[in-house]
C-alpha positions, 0 to 999 in steps of 0.5 A: 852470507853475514847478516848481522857483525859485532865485535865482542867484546864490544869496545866503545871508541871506533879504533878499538871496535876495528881492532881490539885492545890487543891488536894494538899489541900486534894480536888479533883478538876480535870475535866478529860472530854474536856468541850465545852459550848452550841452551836447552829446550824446556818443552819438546812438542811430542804431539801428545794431544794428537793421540787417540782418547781412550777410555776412563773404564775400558779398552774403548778409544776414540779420535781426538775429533770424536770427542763428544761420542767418548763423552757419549760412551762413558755417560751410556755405558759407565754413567760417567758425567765430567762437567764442563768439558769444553773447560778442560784445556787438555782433555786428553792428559785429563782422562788419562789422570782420572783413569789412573785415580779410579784404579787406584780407589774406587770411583765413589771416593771422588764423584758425587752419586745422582740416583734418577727416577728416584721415585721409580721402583728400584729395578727403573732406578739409576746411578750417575757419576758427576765428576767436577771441579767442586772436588778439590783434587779436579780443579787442581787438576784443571788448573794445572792442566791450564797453566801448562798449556798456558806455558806451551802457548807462550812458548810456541807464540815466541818460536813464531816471534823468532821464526825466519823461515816463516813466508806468506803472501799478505791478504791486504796489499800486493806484498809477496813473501812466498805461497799464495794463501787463497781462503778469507780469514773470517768465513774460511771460503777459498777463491780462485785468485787473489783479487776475488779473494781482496774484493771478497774480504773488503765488501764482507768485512772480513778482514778478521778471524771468525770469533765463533770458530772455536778452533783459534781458542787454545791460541789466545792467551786470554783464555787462560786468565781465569779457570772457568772463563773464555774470551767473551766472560772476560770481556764481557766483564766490568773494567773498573772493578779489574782497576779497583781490585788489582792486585800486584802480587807476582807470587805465583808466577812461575818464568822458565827457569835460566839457568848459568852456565859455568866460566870454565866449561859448560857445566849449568846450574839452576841456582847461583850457589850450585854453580859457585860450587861447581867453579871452586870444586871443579876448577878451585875458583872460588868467586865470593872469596875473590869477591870479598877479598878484593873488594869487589862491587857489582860492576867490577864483577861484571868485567871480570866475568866478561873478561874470564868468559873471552879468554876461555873462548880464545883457547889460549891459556894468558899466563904461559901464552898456549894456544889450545884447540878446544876450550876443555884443552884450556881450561884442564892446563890452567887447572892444573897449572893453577894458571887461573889465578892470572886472570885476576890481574886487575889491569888486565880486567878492569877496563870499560870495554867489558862491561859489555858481555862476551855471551848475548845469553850469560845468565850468570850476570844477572846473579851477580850482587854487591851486597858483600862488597857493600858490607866490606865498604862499611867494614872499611868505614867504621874503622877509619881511626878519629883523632880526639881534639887537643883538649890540653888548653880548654879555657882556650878552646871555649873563649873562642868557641863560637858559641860563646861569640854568639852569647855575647852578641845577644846579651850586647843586644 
């Protein structure tokens, strides 16, 4: 079943969106499904922190769920003490680092020493190991073990976004999607059916997720505002000095990258001058030479990348008229016919209906610029010839100046 049509590209007037420019011609040329170009996942959950946590010292390993008889262990047996564990965002990679550094250089290197019963003989005496984020190298760690769950978060709340499969039945009103969810969000009872379960929930007030059940943390973002910070430290914090401090520096944020995908086949880059590259080595296109040299502004670009993008996608090559199976096909013919020179005709580009893009996801249109064009304009601009005024009867030219008017009218006055 189709749920969703677009003719790409998208014309502006009704006729043309039925039937394309070219259908005019006795051609059809509509693309009636939403294109996207190729993307890769930039995380794969490989249930890493399903793992078992093993041991800084030794072989010992223990459940995700027994996290605190590890921390037992390695304090009784090793006279290890990590400071705000429940911090650590990631305790499982976080160990994992530590034991690889303790290998590396002794433990002494990095802990802090706190000797007990100092006052004792020697032999009652005790050395602990306080590992912490007063060390340098452990809060960057922490840090960056933040900002990657932070990222992870973000991604699997998008997936959620974009999930369709998702079905449930709701807890409020009689809507159902699918399943028969039975347990009250807050205290997490299971009734035997739904009315008990509404009245339930009504009478308690617990049409909410239990703010104590600190299972829910790792999925709110407000959790990594800050390291050092939950929820309730940041809540419980002054507004007004958030407002009188706030700072708009963006520097450090770091956005998944995008990368662009090449005009003739799927070659992606991360940056705009690897993929140019790429068009001029690979397939002797050579866009910021073509945009210099016909002059080209940032809309103009816009059309003509939309147009390339089209007619790659129709596997027909425009010059000779072939029609090929695959795009490769295509784009090896015009290559090495040099038959991509004939996508530059302007008539053919320059028209309204590609400002709209051929591919919902074309990165490349948002590195596109005009800044060369403009310097061209301005190139075009200081070299418009001035003609000097006819100076050959000067005596002539100042008895009708206007200033000379203006002169005698206020010595009459």
């Amino acid at each position: 079943m189709v749920t969703r049509q677009r003719l790409l590209p998208r014309p502006l007037g009704p006729v043309m969106a039925a039937v394309g420019m070219a259908a005019v011609e006795g051609k059809k040329d509509w693309i009636l499904e939403p294109l996207s170009l190729p993307e890769f996942p930039s995380c794969i959950n490989d249930g890493f922190t399903l793992l078992p946590l093993p041991c800084i010292f030794c072989e010992d390993c223990y459940p995700v769920e027994e996290q605190e008889k590890l921390l037992g262990h390695m304090i009784v047996e090793h006279k290890l003490v990590i400071a705000d564990v429940k911090l650590i965002v990631d305790f499982r990679r976080y160990i994992l680092y530590w034991k690889k550094r303790f290998i590396e250089q002794p433990i002494t290197d990095f802990c802090t020493v706190v000797r007990t019963n100092s006052q004792a003989p020697e032999g009652e005496q005790a050395d602990y190991y306080l590992l912490c984020d007063v060390l340098p190298e452990d809060r960057r760690l922490r840090e960056q073990l933040q900002q990657k769950r932070l990222e992870e978060v973000l991604e699997q709340q998008q997936q959620e976004r974009n999930d369709s499969s998702f079905a449930r039945v709701c807890v409020f009103c009689n809507e159902e999607f699918a399943g028969n969810s039975l347990q009250c969000l807050y205290c997490e009872k299971t009734f035997r059916d739904k009315n008990t379960l509404k009245d339930h929930m009504r009478k308690k007030q617990h049409r909410r997720i239990n703010a104590k059940n600190h299972e829910y943390d790792k999925f709110y973002t407000i959790n990594y505002l800050e390291l050092g910070k939950n929820w309730e430290e940041v809540q419980s914090e002054d507004d007004r000095e958030m407002i009188e401090e706030q700072d708009d520096d963006w520097s450090d944020w770091q956005g998944p990258p995008v990368c662009a995908v090449c005009l003739f086949c799927e070659k992606a880059q991360d940056t705009t001058e690897k993929l140019q590259l790429h068009m001029k080595v690979a397939h002797h296109f050579d866009l910021p030479n073509l945009k210099y040299e016909m002059g080209l502004n940032f809309y103009q670009q816009v059309k003509l990348v939309n147009f390339i993008r089209r007619e790659i996608h129709q596997c027909c090559c425009k010059q000779c008229g072939k029609t090929f199976t695959s795009k490769s096909e295509v784009v090896s013919h015009m290559t090495e016919t040099n038959h991509i020179m004939s996508l530059l005709d302007r008539s053919d580009w320059d028209q309204p209906q590609y400002y709209f893009p051929t591919y919902e996801n074309d990165a490349l249109l948002c590195s596109l610029s005009d800044c060369e064009s403009e310097s061209v304009a301005d190139n075009q601009i200081t070299n418009i010839p001035v003609i000097a005024e006819d100076i050959s009867n000067l005596q002539a030219l100042k008895k009708g100046s206007i200033l000379n008017l203006l002169q005698h009218s206020d010595t009459k006055n």
